[in-house]
MARTI-368835 format. One line per 2 residues: their letters; for each residue z, y, x negated of N, C-alpha, C, O. Coordinates in steps of 0.05 Angstrom, whole numbers, plus 5000, padded with zeros to 4 digits. Atoms other than C-alpha are relative to their C-alpha. Layout:
% MARTI-368835
a> Z Y X Z Y X Z Y X Z Y X | ... $
This chain:
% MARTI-368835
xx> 4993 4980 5020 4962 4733 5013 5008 5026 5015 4994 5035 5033 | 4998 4976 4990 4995 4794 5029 5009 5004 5033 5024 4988 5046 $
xx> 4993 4996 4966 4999 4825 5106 4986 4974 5014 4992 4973 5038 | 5021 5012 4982 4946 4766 5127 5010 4970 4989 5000 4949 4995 $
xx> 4997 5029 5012 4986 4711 5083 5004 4976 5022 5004 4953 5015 | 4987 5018 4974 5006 4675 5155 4977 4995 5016 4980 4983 5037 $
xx> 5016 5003 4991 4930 4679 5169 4984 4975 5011 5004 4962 5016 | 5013 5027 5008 4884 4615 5178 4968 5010 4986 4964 5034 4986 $
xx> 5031 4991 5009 4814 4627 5151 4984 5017 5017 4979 5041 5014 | 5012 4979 4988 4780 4645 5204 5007 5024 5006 4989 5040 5005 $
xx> 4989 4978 5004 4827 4702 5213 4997 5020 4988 4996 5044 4994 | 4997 4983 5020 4825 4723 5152 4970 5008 4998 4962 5031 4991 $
xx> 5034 4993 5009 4747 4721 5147 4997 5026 5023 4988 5047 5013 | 4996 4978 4976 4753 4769 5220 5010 5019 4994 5002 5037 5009 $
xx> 4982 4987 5006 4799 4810 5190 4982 5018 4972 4985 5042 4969 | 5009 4997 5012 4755 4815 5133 4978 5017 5000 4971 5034 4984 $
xx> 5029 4985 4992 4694 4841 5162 5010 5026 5005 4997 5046 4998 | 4989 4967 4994 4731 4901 5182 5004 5019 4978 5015 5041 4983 $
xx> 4986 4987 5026 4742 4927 5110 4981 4989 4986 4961 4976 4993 | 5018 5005 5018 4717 4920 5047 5004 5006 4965 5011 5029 4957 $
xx> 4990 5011 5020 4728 4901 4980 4990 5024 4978 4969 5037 4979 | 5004 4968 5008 4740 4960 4925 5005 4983 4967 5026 4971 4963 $
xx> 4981 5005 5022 4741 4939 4845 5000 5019 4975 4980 5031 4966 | 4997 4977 5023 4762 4981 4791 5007 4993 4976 5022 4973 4977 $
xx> 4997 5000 5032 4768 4979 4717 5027 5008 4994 5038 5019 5013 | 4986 5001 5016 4823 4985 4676 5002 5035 4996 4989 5045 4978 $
xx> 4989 4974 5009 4857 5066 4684 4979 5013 5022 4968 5034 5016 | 5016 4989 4982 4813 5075 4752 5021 5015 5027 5037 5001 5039 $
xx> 4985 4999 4983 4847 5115 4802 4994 5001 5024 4977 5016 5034 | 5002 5011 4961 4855 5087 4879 5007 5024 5017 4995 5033 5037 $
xx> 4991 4986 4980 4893 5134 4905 5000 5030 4983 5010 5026 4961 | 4988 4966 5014 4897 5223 4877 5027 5007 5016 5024 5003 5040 $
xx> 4978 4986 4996 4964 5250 4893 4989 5027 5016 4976 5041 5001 | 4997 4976 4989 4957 5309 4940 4980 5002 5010 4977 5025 5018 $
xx> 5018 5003 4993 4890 5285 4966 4997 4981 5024 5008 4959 5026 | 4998 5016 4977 4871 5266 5036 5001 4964 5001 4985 4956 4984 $
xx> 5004 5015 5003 4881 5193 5048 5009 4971 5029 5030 4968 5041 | 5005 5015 4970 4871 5141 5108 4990 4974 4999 4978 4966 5019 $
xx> 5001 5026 5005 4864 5075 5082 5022 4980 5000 5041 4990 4989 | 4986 5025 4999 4903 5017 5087 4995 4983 4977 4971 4976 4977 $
xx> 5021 5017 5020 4891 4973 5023 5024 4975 4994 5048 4977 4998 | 4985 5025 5002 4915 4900 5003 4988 4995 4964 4964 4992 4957 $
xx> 5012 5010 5031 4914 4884 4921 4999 4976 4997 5019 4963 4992 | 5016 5027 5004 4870 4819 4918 5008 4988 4970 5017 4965 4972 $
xx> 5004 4996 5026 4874 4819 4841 5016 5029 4983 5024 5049 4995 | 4980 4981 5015 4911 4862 4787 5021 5016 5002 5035 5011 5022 $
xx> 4980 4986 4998 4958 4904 4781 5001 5035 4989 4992 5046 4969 | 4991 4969 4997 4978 4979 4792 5016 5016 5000 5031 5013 5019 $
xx> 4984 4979 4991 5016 5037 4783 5001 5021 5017 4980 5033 5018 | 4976 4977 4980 5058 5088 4834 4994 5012 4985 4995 4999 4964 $
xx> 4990 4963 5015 5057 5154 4801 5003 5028 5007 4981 5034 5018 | 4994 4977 4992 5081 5225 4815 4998 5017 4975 4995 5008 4952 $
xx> 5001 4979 5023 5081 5291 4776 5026 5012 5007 5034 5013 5030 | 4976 4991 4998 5143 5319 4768 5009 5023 4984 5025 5014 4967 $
xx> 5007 4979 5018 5144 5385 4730 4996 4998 4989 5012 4999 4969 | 5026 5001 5027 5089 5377 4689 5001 4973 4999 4980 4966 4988 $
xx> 4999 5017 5021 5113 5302 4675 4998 4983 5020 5011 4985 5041 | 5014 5026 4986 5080 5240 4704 5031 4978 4994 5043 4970 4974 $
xx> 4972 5014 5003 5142 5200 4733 4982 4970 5022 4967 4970 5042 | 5000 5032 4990 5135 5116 4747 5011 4999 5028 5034 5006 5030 $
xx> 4987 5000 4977 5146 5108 4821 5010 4968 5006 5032 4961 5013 | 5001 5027 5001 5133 5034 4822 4980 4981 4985 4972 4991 4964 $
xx> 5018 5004 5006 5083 4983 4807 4994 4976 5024 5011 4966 5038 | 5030 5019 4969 5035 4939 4862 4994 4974 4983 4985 4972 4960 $
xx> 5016 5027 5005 5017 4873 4853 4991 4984 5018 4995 4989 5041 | 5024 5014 4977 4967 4817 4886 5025 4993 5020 5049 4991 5014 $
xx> 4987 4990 4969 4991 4817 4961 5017 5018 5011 5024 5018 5035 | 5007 4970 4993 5012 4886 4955 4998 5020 5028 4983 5005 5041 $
xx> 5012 4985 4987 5000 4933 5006 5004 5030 4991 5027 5040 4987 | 4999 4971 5008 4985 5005 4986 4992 5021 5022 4974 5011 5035 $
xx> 5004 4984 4983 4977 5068 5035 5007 4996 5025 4998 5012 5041 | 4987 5010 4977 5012 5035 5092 5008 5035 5018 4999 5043 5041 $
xx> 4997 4975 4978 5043 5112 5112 4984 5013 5007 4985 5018 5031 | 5025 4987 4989 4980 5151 5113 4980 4987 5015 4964 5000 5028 $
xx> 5005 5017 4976 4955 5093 5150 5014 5009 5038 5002 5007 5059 | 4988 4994 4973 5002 5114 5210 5003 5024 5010 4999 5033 5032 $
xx> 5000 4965 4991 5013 5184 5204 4991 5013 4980 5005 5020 4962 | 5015 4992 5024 4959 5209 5162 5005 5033 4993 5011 5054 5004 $
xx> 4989 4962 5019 4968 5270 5109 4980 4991 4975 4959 4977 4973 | 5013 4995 5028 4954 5283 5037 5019 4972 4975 5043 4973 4971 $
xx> 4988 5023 5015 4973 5220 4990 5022 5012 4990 5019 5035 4982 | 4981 4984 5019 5044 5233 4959 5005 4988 4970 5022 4996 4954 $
xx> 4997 5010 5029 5033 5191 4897 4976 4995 4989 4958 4994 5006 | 5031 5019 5012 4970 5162 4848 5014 4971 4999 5036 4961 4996 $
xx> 5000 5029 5002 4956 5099 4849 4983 4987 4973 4960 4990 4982 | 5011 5001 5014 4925 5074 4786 4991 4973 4988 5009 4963 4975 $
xx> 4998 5027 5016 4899 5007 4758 5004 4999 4971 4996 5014 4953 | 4985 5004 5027 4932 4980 4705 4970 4976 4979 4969 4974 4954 $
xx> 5014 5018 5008 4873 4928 4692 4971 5000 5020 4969 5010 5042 | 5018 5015 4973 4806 4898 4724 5014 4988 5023 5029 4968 5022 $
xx> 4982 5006 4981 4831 4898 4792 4983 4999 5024 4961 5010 5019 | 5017 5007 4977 4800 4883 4860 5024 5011 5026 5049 5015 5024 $
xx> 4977 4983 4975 4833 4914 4930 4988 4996 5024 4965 5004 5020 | 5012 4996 4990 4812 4904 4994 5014 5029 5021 5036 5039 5022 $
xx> 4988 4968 4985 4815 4971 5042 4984 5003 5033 4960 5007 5037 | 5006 4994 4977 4811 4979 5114 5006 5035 5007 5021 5047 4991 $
xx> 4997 4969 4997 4812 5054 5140 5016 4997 5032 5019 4977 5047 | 4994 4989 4960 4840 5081 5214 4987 4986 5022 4994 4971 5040 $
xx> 5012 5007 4979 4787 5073 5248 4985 4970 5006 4978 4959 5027 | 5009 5033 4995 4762 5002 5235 5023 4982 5010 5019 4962 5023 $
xx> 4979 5015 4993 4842 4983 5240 5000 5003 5032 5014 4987 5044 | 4997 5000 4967 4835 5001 5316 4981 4982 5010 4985 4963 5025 $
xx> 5020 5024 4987 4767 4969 5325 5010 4973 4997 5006 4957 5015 | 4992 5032 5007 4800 4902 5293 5024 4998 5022 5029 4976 5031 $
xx> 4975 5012 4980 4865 4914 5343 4986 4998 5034 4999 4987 5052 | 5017 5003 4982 4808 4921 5398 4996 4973 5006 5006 4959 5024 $
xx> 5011 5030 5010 4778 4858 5376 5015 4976 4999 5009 4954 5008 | 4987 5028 5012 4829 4815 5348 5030 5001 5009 5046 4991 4993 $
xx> 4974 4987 4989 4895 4840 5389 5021 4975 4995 5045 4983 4995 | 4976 5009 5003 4936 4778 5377 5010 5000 4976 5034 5003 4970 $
xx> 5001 4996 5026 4921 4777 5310 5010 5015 4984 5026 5012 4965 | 5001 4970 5010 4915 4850 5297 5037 5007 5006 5049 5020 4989 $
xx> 4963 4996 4994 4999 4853 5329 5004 4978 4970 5013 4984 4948 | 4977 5013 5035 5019 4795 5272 4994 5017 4976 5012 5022 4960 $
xx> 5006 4988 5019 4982 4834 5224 5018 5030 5001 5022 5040 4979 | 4999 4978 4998 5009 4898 5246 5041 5001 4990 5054 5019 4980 $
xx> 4970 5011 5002 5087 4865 5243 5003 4992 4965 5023 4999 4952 | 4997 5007 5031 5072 4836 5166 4993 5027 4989 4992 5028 4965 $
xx> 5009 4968 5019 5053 4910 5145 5028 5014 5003 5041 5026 4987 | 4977 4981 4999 5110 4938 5179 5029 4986 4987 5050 4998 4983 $
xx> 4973 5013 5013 5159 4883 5148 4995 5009 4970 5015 5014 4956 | 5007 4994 5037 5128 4900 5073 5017 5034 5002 5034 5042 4986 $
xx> 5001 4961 4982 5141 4976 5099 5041 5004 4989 5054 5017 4974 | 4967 4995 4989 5219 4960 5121 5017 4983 4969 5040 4986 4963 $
xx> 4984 5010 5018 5230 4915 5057 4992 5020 4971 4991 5010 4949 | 5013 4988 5029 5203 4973 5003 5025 5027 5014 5039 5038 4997 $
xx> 4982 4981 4983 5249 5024 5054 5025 4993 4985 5036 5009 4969 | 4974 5012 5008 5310 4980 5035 5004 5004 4970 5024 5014 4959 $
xx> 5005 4993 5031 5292 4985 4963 5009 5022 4999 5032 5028 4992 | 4996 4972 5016 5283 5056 4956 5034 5011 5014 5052 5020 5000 $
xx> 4964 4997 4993 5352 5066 4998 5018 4989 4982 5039 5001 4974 | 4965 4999 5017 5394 5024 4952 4987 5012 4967 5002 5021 4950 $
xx> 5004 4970 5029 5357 5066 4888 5015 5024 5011 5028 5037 4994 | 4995 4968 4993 5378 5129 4930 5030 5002 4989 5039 5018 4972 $
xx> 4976 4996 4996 5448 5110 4938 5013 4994 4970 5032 5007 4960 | 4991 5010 5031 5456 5075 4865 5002 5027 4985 5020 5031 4969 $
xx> 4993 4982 5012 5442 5143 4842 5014 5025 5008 5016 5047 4995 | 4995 4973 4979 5466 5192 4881 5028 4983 4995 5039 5005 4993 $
xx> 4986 5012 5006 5532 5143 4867 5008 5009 4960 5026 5023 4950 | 5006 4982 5035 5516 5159 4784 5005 5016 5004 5028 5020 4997 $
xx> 4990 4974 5007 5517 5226 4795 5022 5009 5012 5039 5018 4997 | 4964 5006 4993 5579 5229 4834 5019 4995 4976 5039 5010 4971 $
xx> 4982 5007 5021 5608 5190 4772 5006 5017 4979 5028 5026 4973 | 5006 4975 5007 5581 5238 4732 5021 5032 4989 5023 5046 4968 $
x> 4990 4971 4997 5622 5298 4746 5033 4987 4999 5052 5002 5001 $
């Protein structure tokens, strides 16, 4: 499932110990917008919304589903979250932070590299996304005028 779908069990059980399993109710929020954040998380279960504020008005960024990965950038170059994250339902997540992701690349280094390659391919194929939104609109408004 997810960054660990190419796992075998034991892997994933190794991988496992390092983190730890988060579940939330129905309108619980994972992530605050503008609030420190340094987790890594994988959606096991349910589904979630992206969201931003946008003068005054709560704008849809995306939505998350099981094998997921959420917080991937403040994972690498940590800041202040730039979106909420919100469950849409009973939802389950698991979440590794910074510093356990180093102990596990300590630990589990051949591993911890495939794992570290399926995060950054989720990464480079959500990149490609938001590029051809950019250009589709930015194309519109061109038409536009």
């Amino acid at each position: 499932m997810g960054f660990a779908s190419d796992f075998d069990a034991e892997e994933r059980t190794q991988l496992g110990n390092f983190g730890e399993f988060i579940t939330l109710a129905d309108g619980d929020t994972l992530i605050e917008e503008g609030q420190n954040q340094d987790g890594l998380y994988m959606v096991v279960s349910g589904t979630f919304h992206v969201q931003t504020v946008v003068t005054g008005r709560s704008v849809l960024l995306g939505s998350m589903r099981v094998g997921d990965t959420i917080g991937e950038v403040n994972m690498f170059d940590p800041g202040k979250a730039s979106a909420s994250v919100v469950s849409l339902s009973f939802s389950e997540v698991w979440r590794i932070d910074r510093v356990r992701l180093e102990q596990y690349l300590e630990a589990h280094p051949r591993t911890a590299a495939r794992l570290l390659v399926n995060v950054a391919t989720q990464l480079s194929k959500r990149l490609r996304k938001t590029n051809e939104k950019v250009a589709m609109a930015r194309e519109a408004m061109l038409d536009s005028f």
